[in-house]
N, CA, C and O atoms as a Tripos MOL2 file, in Angstrom:
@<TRIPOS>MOLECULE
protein
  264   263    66     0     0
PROTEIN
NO_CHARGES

@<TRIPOS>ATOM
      1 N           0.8340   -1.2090    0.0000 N.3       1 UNK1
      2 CA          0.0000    0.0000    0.0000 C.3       1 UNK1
      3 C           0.8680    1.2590    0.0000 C.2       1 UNK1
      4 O           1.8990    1.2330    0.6730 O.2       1 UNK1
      5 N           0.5290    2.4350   -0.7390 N.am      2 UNK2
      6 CA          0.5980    3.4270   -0.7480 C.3       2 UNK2
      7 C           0.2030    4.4280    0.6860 C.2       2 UNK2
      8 O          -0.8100    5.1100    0.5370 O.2       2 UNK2
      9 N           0.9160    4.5590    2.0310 N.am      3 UNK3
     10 CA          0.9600    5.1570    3.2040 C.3       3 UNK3
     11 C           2.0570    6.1030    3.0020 C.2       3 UNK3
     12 O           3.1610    5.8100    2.5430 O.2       3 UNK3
     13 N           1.5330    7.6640    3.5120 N.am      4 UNK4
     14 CA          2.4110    8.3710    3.5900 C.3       4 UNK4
     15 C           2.0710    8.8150    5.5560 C.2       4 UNK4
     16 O           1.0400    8.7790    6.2290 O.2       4 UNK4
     17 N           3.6150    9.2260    5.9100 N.am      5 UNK5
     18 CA          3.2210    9.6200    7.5610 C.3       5 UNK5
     19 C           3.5750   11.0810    7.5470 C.2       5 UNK5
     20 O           4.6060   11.7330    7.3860 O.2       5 UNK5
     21 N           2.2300   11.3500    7.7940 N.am      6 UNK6
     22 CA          2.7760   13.0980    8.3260 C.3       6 UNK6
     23 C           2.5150   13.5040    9.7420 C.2       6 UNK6
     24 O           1.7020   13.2990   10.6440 O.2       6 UNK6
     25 N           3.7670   14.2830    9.4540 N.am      7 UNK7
     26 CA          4.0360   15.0140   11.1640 C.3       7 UNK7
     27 C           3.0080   16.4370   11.2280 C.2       7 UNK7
     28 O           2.7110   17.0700   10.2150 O.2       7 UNK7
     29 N           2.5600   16.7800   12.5470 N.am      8 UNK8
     30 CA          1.9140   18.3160   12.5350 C.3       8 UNK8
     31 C           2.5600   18.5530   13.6200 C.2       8 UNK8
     32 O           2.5260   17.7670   14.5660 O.2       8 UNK8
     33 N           3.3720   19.8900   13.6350 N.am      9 UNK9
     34 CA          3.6310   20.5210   15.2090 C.3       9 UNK9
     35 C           3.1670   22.0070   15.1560 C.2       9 UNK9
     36 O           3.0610   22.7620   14.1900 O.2       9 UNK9
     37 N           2.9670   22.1670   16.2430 N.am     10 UNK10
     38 CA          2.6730   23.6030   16.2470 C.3      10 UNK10
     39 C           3.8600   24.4500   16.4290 C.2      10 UNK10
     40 O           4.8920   24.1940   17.0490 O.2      10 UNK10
     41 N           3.4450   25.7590   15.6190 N.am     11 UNK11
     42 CA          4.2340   26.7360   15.4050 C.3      11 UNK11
     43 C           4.9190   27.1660   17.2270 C.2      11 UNK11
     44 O           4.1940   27.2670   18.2160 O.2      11 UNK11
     45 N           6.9150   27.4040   17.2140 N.am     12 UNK12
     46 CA          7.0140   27.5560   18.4650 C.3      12 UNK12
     47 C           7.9660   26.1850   19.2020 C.2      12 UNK12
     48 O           8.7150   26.3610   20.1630 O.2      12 UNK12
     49 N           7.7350   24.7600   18.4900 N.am     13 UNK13
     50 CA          7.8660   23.7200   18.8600 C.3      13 UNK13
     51 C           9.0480   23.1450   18.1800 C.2      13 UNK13
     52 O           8.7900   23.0040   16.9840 O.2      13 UNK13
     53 N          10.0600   22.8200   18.4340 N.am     14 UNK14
     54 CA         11.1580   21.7340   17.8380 C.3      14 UNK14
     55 C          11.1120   21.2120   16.9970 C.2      14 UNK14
     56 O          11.9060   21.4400   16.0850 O.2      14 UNK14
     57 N           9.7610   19.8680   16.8680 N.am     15 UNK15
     58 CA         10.2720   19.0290   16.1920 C.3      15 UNK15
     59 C          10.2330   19.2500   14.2280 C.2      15 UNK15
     60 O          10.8720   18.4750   13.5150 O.2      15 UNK15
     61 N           9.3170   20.5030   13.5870 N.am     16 UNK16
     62 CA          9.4310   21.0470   12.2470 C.3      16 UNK16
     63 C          10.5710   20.9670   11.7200 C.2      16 UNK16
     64 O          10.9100   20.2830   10.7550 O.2      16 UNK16
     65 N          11.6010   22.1550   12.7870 N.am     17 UNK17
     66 CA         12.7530   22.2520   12.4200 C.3      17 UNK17
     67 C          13.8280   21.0370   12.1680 C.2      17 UNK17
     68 O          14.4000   20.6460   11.1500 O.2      17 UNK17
     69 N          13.8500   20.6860   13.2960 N.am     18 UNK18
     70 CA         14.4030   19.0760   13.4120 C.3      18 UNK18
     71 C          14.7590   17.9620   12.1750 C.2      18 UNK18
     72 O          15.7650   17.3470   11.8220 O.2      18 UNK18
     73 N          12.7760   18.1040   11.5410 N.am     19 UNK19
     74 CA         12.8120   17.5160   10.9130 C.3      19 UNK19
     75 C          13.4780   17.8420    9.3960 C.2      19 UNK19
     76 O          13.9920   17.0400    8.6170 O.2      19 UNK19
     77 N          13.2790   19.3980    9.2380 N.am     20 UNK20
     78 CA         13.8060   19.7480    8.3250 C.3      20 UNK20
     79 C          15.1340   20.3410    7.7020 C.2      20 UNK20
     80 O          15.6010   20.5130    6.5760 O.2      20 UNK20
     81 N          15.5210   20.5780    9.0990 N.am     21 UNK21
     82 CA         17.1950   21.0440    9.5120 C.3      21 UNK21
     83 C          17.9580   19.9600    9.9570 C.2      21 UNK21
     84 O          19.0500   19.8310    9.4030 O.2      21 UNK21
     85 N          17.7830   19.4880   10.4580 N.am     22 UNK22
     86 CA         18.4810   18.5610   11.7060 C.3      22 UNK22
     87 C          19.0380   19.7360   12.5800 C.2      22 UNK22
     88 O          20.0620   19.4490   13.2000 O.2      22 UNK22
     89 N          18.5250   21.0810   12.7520 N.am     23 UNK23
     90 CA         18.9980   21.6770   13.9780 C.3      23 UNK23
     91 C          17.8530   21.7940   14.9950 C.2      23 UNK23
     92 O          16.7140   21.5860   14.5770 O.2      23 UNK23
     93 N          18.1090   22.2270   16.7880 N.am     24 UNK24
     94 CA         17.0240   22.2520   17.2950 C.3      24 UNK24
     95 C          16.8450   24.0290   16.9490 C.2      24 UNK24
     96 O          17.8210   24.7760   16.8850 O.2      24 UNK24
     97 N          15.8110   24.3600   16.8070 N.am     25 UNK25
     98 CA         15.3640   25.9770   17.1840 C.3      25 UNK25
     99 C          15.2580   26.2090   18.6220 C.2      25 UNK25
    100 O          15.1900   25.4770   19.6090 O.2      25 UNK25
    101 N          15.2660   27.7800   18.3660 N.am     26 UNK26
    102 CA         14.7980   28.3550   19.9300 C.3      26 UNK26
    103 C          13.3610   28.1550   20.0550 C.2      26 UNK26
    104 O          12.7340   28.0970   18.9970 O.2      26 UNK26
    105 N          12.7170   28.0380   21.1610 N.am     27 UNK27
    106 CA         11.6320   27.6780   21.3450 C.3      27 UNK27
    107 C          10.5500   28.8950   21.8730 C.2      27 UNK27
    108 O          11.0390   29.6010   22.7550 O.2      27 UNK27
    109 N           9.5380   29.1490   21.5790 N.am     28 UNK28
    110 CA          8.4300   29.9650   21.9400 C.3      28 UNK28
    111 C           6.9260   29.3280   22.2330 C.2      28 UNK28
    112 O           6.2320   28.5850   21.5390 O.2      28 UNK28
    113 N           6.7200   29.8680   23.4350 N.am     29 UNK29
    114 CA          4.8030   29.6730   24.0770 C.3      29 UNK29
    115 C           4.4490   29.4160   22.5010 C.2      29 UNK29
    116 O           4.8570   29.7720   21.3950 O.2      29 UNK29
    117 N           3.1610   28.3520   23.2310 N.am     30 UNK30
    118 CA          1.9790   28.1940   22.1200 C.3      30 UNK30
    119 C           1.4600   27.2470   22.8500 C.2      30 UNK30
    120 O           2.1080   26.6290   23.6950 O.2      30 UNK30
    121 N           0.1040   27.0260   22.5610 N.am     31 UNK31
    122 CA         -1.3360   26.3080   23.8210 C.3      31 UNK31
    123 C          -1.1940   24.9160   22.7500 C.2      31 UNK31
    124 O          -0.5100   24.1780   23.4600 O.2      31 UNK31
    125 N          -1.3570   24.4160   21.9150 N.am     32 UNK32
    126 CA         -1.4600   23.2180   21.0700 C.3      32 UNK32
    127 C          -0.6360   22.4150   22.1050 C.2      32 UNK32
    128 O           0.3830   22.6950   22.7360 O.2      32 UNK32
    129 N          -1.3360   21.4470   22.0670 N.am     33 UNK33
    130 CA         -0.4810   20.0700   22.9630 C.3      33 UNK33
    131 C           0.5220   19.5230   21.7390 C.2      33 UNK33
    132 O          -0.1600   19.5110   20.7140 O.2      33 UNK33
    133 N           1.7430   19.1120   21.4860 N.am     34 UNK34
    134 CA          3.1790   18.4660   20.7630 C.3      34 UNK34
    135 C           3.6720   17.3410   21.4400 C.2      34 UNK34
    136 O           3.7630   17.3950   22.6670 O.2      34 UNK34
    137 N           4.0270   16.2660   20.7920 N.am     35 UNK35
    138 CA          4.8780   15.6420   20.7220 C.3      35 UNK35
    139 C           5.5710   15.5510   22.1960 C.2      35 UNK35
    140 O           5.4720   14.4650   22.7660 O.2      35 UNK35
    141 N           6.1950   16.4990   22.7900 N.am     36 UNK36
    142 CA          6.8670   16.2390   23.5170 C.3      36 UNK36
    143 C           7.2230   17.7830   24.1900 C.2      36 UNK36
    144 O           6.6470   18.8460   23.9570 O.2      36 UNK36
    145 N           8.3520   17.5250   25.0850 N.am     37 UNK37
    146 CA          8.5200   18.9660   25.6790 C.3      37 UNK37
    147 C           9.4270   20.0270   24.7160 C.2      37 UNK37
    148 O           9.3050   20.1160   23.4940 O.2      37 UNK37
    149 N          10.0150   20.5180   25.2410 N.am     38 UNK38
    150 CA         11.3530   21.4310   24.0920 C.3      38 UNK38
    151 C          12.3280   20.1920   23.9790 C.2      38 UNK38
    152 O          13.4470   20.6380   23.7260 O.2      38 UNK38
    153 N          12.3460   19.0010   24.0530 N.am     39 UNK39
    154 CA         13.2820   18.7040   23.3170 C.3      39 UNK39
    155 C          13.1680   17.3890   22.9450 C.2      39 UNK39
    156 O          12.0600   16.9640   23.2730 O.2      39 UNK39
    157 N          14.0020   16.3800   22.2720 N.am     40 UNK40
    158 CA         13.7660   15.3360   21.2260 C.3      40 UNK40
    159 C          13.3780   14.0690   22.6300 C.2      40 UNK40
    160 O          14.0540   13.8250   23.6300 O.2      40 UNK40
    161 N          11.7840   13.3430   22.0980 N.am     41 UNK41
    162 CA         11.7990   12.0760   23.0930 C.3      41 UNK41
    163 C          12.7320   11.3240   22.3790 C.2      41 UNK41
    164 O          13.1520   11.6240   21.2610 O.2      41 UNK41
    165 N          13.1150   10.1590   23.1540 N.am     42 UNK42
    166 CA         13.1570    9.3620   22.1900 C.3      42 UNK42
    167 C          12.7590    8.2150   22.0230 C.2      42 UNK42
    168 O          13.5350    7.2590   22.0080 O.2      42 UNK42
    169 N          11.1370    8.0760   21.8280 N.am     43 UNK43
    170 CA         10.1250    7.7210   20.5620 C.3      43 UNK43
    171 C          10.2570    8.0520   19.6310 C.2      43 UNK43
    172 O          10.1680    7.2380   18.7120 O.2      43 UNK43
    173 N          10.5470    9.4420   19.3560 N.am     44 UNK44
    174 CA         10.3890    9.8760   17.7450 C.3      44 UNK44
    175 C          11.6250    9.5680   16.9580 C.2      44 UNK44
    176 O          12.8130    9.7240   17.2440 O.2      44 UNK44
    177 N          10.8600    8.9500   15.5750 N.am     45 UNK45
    178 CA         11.6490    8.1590   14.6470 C.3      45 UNK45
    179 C          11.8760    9.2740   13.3170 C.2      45 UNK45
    180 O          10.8680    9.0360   12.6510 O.2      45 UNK45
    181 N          12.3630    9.9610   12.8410 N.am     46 UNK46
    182 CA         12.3120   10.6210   11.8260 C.3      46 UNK46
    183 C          12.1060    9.6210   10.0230 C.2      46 UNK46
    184 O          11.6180    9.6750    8.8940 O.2      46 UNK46
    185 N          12.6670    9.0630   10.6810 N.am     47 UNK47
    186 CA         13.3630    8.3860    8.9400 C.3      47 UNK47
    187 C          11.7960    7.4120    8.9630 C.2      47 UNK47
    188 O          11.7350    6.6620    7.9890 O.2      47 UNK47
    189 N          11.0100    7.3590    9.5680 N.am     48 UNK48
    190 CA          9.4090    6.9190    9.6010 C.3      48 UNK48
    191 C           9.0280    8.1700    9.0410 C.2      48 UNK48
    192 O           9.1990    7.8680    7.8600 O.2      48 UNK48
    193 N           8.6820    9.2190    9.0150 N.am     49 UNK49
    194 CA          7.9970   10.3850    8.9860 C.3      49 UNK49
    195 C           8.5360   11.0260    7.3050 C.2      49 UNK49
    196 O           9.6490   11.3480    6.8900 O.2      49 UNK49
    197 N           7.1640   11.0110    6.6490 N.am     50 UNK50
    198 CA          7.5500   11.2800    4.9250 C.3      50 UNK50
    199 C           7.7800   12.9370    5.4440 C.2      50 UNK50
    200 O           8.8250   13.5350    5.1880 O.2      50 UNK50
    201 N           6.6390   13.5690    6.2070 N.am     51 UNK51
    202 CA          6.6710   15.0520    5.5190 C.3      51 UNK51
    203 C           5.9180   15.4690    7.1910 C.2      51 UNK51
    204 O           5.1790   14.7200    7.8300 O.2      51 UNK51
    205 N           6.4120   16.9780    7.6370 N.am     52 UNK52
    206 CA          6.2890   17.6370    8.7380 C.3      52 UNK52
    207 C           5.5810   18.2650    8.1800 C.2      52 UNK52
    208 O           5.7090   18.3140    6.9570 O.2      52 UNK52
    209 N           4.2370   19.2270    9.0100 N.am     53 UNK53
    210 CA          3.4770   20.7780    8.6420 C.3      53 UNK53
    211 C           3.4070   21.1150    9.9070 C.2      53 UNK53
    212 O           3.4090   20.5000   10.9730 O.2      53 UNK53
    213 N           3.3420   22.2570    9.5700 N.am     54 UNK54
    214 CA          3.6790   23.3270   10.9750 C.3      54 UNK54
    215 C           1.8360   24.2430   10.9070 C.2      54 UNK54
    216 O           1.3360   24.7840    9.9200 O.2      54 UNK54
    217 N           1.3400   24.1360   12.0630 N.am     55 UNK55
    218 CA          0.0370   24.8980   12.2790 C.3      55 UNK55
    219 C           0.1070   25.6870   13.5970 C.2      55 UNK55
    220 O           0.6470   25.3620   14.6550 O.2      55 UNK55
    221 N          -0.5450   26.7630   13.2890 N.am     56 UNK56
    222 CA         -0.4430   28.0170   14.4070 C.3      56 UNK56
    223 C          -1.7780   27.3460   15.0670 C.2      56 UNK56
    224 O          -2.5930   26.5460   14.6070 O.2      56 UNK56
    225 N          -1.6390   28.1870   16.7030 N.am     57 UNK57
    226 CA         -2.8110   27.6550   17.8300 C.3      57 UNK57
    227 C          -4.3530   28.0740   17.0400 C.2      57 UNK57
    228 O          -5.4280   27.5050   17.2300 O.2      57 UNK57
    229 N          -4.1030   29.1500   16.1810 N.am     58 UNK58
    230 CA         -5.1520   29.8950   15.8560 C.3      58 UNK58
    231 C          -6.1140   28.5010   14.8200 C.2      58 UNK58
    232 O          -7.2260   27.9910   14.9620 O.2      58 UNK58
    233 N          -4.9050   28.2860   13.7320 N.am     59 UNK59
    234 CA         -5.6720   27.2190   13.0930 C.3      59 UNK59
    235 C          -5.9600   26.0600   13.5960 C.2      59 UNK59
    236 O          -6.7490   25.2310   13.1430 O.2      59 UNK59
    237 N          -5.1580   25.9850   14.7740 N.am     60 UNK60
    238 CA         -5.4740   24.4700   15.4840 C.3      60 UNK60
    239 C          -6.8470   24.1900   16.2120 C.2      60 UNK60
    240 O          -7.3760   23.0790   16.2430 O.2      60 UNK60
    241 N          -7.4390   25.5090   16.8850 N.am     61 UNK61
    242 CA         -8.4340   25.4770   17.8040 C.3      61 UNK61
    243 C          -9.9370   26.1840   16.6050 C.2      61 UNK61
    244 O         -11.1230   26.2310   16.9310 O.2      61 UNK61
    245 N          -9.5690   26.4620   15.7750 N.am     62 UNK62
    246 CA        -10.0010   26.9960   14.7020 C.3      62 UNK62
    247 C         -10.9180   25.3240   14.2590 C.2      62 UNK62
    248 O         -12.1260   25.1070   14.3500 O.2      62 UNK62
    249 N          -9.8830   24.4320   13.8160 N.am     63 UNK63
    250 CA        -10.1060   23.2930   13.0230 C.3      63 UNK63
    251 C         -11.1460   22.6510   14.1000 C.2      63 UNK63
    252 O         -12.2890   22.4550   13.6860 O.2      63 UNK63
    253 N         -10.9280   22.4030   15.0710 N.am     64 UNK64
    254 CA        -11.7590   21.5700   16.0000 C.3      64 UNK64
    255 C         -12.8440   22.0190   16.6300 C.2      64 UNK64
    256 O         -13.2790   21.4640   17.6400 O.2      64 UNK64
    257 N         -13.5020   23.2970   15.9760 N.am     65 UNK65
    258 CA        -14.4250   23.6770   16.4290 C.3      65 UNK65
    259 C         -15.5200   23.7520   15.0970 C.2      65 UNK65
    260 O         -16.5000   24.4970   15.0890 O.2      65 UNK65
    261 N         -15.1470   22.8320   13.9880 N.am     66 UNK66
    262 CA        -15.7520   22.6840   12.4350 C.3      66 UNK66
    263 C         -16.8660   21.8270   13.2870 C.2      66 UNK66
    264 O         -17.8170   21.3020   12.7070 O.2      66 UNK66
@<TRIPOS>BOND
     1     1     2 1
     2     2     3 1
     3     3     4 2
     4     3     5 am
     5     5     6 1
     6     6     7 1
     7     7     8 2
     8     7     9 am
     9     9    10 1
    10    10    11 1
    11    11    12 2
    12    11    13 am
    13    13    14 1
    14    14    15 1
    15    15    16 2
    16    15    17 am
    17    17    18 1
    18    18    19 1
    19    19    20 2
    20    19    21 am
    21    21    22 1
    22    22    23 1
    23    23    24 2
    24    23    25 am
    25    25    26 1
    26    26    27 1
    27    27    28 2
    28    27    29 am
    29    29    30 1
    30    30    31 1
    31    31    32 2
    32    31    33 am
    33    33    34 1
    34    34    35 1
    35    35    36 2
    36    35    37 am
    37    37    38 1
    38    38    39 1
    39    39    40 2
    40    39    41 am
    41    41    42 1
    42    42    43 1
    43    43    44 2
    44    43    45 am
    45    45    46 1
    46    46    47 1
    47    47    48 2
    48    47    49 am
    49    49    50 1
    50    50    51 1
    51    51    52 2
    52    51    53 am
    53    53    54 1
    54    54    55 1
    55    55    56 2
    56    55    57 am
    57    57    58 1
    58    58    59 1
    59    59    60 2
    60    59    61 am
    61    61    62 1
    62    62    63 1
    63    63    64 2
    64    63    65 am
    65    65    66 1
    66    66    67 1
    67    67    68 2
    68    67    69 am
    69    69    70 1
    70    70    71 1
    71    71    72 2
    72    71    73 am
    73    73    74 1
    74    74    75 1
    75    75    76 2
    76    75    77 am
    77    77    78 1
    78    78    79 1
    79    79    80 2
    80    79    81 am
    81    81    82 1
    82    82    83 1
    83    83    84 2
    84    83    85 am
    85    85    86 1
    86    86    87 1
    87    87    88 2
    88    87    89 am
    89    89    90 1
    90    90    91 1
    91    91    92 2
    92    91    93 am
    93    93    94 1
    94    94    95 1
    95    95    96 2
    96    95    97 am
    97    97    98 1
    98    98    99 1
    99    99   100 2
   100    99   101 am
   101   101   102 1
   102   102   103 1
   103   103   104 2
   104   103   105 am
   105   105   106 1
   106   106   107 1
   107   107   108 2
   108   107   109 am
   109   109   110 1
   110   110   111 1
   111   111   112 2
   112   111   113 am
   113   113   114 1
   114   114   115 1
   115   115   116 2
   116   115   117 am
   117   117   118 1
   118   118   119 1
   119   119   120 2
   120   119   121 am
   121   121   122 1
   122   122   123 1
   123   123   124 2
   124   123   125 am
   125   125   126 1
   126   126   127 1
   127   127   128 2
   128   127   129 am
   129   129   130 1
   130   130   131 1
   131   131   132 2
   132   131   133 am
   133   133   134 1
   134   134   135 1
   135   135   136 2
   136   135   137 am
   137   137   138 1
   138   138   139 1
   139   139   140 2
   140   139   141 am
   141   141   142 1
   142   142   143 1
   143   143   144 2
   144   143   145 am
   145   145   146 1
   146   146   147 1
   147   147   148 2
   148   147   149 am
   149   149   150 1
   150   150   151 1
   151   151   152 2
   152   151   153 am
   153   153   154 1
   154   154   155 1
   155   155   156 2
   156   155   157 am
   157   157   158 1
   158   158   159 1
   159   159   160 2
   160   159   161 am
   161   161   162 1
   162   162   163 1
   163   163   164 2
   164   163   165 am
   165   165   166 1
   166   166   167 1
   167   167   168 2
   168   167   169 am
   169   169   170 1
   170   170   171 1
   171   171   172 2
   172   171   173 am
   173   173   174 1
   174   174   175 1
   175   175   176 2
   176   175   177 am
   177   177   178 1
   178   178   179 1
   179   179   180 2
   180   179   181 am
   181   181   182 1
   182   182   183 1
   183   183   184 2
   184   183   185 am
   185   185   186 1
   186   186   187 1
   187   187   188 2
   188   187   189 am
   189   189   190 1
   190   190   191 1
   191   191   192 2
   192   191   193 am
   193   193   194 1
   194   194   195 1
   195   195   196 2
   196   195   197 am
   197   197   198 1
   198   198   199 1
   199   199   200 2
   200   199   201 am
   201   201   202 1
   202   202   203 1
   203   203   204 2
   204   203   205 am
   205   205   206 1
   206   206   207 1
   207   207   208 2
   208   207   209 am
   209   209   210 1
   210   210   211 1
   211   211   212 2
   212   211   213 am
   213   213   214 1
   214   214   215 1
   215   215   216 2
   216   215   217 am
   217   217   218 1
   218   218   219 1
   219   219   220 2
   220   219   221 am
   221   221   222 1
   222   222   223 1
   223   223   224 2
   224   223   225 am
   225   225   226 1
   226   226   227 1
   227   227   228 2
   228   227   229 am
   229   229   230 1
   230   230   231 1
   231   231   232 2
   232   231   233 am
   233   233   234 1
   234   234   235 1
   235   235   236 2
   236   235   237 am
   237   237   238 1
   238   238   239 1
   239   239   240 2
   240   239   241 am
   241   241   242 1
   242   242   243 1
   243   243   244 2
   244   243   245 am
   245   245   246 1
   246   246   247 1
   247   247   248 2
   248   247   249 am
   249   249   250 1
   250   250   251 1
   251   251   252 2
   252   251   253 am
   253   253   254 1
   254   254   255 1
   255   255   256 2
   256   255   257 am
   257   257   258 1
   258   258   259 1
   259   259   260 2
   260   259   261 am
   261   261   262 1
   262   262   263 1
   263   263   264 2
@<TRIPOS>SUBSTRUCTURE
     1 UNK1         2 RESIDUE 1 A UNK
     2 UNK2         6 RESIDUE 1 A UNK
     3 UNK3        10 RESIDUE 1 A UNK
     4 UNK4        14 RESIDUE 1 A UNK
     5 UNK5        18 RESIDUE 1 A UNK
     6 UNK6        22 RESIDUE 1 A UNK
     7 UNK7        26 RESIDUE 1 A UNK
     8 UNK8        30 RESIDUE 1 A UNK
     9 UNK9        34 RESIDUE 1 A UNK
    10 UNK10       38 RESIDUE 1 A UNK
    11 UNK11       42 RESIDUE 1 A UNK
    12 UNK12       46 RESIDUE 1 A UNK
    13 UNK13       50 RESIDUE 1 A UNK
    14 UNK14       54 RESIDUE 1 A UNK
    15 UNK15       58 RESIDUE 1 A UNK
    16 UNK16       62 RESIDUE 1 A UNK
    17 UNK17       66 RESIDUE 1 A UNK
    18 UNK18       70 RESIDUE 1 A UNK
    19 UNK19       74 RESIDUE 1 A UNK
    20 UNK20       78 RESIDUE 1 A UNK
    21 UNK21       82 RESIDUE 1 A UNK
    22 UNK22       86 RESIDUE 1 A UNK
    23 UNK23       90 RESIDUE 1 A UNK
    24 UNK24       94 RESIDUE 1 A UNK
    25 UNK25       98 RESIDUE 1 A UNK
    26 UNK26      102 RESIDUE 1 A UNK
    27 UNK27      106 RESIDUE 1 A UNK
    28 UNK28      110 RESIDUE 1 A UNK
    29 UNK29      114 RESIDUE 1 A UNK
    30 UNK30      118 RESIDUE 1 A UNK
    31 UNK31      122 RESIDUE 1 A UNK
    32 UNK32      126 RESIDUE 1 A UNK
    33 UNK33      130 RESIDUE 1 A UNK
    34 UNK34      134 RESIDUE 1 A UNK
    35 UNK35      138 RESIDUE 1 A UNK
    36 UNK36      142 RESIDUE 1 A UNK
    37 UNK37      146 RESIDUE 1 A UNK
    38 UNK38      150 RESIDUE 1 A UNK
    39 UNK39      154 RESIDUE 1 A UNK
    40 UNK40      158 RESIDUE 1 A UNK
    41 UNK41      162 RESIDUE 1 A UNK
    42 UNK42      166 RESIDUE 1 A UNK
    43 UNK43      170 RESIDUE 1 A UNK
    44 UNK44      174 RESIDUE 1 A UNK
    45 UNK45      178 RESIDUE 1 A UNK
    46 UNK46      182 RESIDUE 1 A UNK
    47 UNK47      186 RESIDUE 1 A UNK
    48 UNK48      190 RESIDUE 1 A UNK
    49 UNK49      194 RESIDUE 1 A UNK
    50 UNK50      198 RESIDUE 1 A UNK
    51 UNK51      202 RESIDUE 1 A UNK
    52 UNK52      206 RESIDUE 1 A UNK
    53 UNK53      210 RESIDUE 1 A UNK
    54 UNK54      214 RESIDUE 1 A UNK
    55 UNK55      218 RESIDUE 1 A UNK
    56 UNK56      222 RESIDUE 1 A UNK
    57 UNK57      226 RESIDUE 1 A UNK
    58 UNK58      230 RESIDUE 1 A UNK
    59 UNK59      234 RESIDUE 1 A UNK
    60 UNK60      238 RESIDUE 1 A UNK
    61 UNK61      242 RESIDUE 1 A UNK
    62 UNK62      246 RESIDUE 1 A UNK
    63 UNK63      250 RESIDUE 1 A UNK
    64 UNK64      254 RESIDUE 1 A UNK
    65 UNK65      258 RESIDUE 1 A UNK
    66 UNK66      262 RESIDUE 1 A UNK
């Protein structure tokens, strides 16, 4: 089968960058629950994960109120 895995973090959060840098960023507030705290668990598998998107709190609390 055709499975792709995508990541969502919210804007503010580590793991985007991570995934797309391999550097960590500085970190900034945001209400969306992530993955983890400011920094890498290790659960998370990258080389599992096709593609990261990054969503602000606005669109996050936005979406779940459709």
């Amino acid at each position: 089968p055709h499975v792709k895995i995508l990541g969502v973090d919210p804007v503010g959060s580590i793991f985007y960058d991570l995934f797309k840098t391999g550097r960590q960023p500085e970190t900034f507030p945001y209400k969306v629950e992530g993955v983890g705290q400011d920094e890498m668990p290790q659960n998370v598998d990258f080389s599992v994960i096709d593609e990261m998107y990054l969503v602000d709190d606005k669109a996050s609390f936005n979406t779940t109120r459709r």
